[in-house]
N, C-alpha and C positions, 0 to 999 in steps of 0.2 A: 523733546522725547515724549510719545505718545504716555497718557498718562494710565495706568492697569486699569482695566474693568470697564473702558469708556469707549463705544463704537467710534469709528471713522464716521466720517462727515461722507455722507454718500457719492456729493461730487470732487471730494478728495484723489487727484492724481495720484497712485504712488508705484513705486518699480517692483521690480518683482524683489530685489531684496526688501524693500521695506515690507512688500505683504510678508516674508519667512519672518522677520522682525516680528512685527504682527503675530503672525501664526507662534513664534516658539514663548514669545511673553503672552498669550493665552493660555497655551498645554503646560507653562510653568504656573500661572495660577491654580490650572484644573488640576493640577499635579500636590500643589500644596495643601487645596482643601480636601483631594481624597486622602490625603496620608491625614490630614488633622480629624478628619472622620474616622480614617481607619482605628487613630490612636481611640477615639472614644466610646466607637464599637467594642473596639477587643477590652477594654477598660470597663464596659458593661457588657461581656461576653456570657456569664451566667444568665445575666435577664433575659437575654438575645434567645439562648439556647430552652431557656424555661417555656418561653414562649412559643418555638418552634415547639417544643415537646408535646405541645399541649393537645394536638388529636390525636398520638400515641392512646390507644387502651389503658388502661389501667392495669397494671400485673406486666407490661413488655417497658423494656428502658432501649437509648440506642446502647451497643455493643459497639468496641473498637478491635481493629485484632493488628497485633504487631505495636515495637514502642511507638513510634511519630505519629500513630492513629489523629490521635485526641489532640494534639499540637496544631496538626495542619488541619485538621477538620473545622477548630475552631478558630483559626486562621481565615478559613478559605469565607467561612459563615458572617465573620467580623469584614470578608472584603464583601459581601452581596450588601450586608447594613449598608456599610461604608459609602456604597455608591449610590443606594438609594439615598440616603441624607444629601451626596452632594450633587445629586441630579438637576436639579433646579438651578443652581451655578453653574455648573457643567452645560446645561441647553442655550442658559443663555447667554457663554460665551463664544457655542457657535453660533449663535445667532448675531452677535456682535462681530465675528469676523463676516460671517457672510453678507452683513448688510449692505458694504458698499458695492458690492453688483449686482444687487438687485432692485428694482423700477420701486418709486413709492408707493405702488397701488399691492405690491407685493408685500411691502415690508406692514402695510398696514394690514394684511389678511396673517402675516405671520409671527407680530407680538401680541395680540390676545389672543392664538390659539398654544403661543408658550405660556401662556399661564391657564390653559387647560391641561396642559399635557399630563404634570405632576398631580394636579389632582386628581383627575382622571385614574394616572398609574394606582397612587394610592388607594385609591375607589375600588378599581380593580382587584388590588393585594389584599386588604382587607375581603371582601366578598371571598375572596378565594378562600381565605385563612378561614373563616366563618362558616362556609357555608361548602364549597368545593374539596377543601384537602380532608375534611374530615372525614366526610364520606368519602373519597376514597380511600384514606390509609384502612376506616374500619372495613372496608365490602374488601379489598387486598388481604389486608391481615389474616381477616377469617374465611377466607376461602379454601376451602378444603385443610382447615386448622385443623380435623384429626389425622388426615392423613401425611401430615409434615412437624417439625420443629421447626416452627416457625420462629430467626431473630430478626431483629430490627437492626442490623449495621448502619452504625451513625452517618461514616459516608454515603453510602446510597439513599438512606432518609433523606438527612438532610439535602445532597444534591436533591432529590423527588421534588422535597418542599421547595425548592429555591423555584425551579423550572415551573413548577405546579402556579406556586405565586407571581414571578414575572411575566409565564403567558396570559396567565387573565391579565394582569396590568397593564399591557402591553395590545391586546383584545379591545382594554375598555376605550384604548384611542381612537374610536373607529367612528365616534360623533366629530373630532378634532379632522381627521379624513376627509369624511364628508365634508364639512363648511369649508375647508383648505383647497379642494378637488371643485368643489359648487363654486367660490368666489371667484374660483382661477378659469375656470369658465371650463374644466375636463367634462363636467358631469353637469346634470341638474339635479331636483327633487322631485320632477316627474319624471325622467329616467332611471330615480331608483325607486318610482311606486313602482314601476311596467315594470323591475327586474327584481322586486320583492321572494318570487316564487324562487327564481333561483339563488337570491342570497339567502333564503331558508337552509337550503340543498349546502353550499356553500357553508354556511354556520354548521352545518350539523358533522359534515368533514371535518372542519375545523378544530370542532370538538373532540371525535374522534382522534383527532392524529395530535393533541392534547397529551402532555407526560403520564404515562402510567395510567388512560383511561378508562375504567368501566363504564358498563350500561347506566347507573347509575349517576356515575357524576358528569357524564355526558350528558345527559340529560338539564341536570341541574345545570351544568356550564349553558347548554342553550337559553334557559328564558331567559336570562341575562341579556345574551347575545343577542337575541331576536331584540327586545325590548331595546337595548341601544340602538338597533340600525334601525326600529320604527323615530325612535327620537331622534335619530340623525335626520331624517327624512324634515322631521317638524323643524328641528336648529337650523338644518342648509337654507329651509322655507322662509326664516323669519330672519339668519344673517349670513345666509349663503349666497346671496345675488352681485352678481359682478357688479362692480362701480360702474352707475350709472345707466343699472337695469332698473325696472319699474316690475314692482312684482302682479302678475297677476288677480285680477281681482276674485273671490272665492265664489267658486260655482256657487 
């Protein structure tokens, strides 16, 4: 019996029950590390929650209304942690099932870019948490704050923050794209100088259609933006060339 956690052998025969075999003793690993995360999420659900609080104003707290509010809210808060922690498990036991059909020039373009991924995400989360959420909750909050009573409902926040933080980390994969898209021979790195002009155009939608955007943190979300897919441009340059292309030499 195959043994947990360890890819198939690429030229590995097997039927299609042994692939579901395969398949259900992965989703039963991925299944145990998110509950063993979830346990130590919700086990440090204060810190969790302090920390989301923290671009909240000073003078506003979230509000719950009805009893299970504050149960399931922190609940729901403890499964976003929970996945982020086991994300990196999680990737690369798809990547361990899908290996055995895919060509070696494949599998070699697709485990260093799993071990961008999660960084990348976090890269992302962080920057948002930093620099993104904050400026929006304050330019939201106090937006016509004399003409409303404005609360903070912990549901809504927190969903806000969750969406807020996942699409940038989810944004910052877009160097992991490129080299993934360049090695496989989709795209090059002079096809994404010539279409520079309209991934601007593109970023700035992007941004836009971004959770709960303003003027303001649309904005902040693009240098980011812009500034990865210039650096995707230089990473596809330096490890995005198909096997057994020869790169260009520089004007």
């Amino acid at each position: 019996m195959r043994k947990a956690g360890k890819a198939i052998a690429v030229d590995a025969e097997m039927s299609m029950v042994d692939h579901l075999d395969e398949l259900r003793d992965r989703l039963i690993i991925c299944a145990i590390v998110f509950v063993a995360a979830l346990a130590l999420a919700f086990t440090f659900n204060h810190q969790i929650l302090d920390i989301l609080n923290g671009p909240i104003p000073p003078g506003k707290e979230p509000t719950t209304f009805g009893v299970s509010e504050a149960f399931m809210t922190t609940m729901t808060i403890s499964a976003y942690a929970a996945l982020l922690i086991s994300l990196p498990l999680i990737l690369w036991e798809v990547y361990a099932f899908l290996a055995p059909v895919v060509s070696p020039d494949q599998r070699k373009v697709a485990a260093p870019l799993l071990l961008m991924v999660p960084v990348l995400f976090v890269a992302g989360v962080v920057f948002s948490y930093v620099v993104v959420l904050p400026a929006a909750v304050n330019f939201l909050l106090n937006f016509n704050d004399d003409q409303f009573n404005i609360l903070v409902r912990a549901k809504d926040y927190y969903g806000f923050a969750a969406m807020t933080l996942a699409s940038m980390g989810i944004l910052f994969q877009m160097p992991v794209v490129a080299i993934g898209a360049s090695r496989l021979g989709v795209t090059t790195p002079e096809q994404m100088r010539r279409s520079r002009r309209t991934a601007v155009v593109a970023i700035a939608v992007v941004a836009m259609l971004l959770p709960g955007t303003d003027p303001v943190s649309m904005v902040i979300s693009m240098v980011p933006l812009v500034i990865l897919y210039e650096s995707s441009i230089v990473l596809a340059s330096i490890f995005g060339r198909p096997s057994g292309a020869i790169a260009p030499s520089a004007a």
